[in-house]
C-alpha positions as a printed NumPy array, in Angstrom:
array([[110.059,  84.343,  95.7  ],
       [108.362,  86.362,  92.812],
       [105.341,  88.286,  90.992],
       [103.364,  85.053,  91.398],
       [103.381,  85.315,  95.077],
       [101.942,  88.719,  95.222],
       [ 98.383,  88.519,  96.296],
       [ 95.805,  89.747,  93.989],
       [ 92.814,  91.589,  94.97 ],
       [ 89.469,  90.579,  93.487],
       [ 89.249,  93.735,  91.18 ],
       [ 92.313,  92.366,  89.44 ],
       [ 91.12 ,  89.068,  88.861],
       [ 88.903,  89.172,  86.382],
       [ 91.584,  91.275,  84.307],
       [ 94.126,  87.915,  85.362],
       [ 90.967,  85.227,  83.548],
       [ 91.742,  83.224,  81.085],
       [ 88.447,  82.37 ,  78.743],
       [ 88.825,  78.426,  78.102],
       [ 85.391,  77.44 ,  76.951],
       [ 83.116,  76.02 ,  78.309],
       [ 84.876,  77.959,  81.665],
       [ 86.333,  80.706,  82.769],
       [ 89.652,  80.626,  84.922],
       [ 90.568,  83.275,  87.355],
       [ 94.209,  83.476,  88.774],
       [ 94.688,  83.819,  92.3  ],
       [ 98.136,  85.474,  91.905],
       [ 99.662,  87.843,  89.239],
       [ 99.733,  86.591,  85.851],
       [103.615,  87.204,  84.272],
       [103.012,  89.709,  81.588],
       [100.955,  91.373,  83.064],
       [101.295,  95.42 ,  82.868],
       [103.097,  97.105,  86.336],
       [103.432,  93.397,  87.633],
       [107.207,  93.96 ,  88.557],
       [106.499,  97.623,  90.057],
       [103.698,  96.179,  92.325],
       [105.619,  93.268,  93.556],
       [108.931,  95.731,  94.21 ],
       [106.45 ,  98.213,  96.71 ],
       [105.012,  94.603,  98.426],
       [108.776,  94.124,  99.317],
       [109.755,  97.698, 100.333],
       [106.51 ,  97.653, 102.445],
       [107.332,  94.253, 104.152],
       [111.031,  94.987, 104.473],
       [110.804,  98.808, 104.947],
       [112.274,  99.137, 108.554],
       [115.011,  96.816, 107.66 ],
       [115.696,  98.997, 105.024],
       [115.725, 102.098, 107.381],
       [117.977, 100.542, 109.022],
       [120.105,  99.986, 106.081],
       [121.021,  96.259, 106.401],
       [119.335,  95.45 , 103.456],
       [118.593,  96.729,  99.932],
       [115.422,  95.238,  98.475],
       [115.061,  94.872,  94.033],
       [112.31 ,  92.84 ,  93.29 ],
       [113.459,  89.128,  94.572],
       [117.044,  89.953,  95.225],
       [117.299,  90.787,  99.13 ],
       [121.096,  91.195,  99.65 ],
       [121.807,  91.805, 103.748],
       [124.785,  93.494, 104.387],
       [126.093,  93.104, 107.958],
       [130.115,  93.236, 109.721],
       [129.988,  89.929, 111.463],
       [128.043,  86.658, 111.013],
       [126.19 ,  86.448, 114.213],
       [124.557,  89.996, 112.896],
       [124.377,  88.581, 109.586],
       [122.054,  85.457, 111.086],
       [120.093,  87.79 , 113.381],
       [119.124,  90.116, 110.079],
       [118.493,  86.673, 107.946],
       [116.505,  85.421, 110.761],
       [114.169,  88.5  , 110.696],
       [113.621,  88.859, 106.462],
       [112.589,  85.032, 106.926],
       [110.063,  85.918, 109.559],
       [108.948,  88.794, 107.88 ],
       [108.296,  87.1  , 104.387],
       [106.72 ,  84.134, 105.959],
       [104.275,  86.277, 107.967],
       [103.202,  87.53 , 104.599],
       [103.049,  84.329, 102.998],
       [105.971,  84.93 , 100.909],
       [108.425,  81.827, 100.666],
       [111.958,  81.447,  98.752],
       [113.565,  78.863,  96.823],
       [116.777,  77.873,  99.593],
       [118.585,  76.542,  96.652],
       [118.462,  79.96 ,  94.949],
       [119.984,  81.724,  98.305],
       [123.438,  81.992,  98.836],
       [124.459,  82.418, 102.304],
       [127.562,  83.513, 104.506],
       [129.081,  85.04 , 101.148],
       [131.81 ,  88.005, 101.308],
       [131.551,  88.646,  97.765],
       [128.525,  88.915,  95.93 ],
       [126.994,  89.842,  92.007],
       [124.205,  92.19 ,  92.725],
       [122.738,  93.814,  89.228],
       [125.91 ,  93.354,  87.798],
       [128.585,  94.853,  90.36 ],
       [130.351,  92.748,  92.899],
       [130.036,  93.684,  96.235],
       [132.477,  92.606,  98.383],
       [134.069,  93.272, 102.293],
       [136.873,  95.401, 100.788]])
């Protein structure tokens, strides 16, 4: 899941062309490099995942979705909703990039753990 998922509206792709004569080449998803890429794709994901949020079994930065529940049915139930919710907006992971039934985790440099 990243920036290149993000869909781009039509205003913002002729600012995402690349001039390759004799054509011109217009992306159909954010370029990286691009300037606020990274703040646009971080309000896509709190609007998608805001309720979850609300509900404060997960903590959304950028592409790192952490959910943070007491017992692993919950933990399934919560999993089982982000995945519905990313897929109904077109969104889709890499699975070998997700780590799964973990009680100790590196998120932006601090481990969060059970204790």
């Amino acid at each position: 899941m990243g920036v290149q998922q993000c869909p781009d509206e039509r205003r913002r792709r002729v600012e995402g062309c690349i001039l390759n004569k004799p054509r011109t080449l217009q992306t159909i998803g954010y370029v990286f490099g691009l300037c606020n890429n990274p703040a646009t794709f971080q309000t896509m994901m709190d609007d998608i995942l805001d309720n979850l949020m609300t509900e404060g079994v997960v903590v959304v930065y950028l592409d790192n979705i952490p959910i943070f529940m007491e017992t692993l049915e919950e933990h399934w139930k919560v999993t089982r909703r982000v995945m519905e919710l990313l897929w109904k907006h077109n969104l889709f992971f890499k699975p070998k990039k997700c780590k799964f039934k973990k009680t100790e985790v590196e998120y932006l440099g601090v481990i969060i753990s059970l204790n």
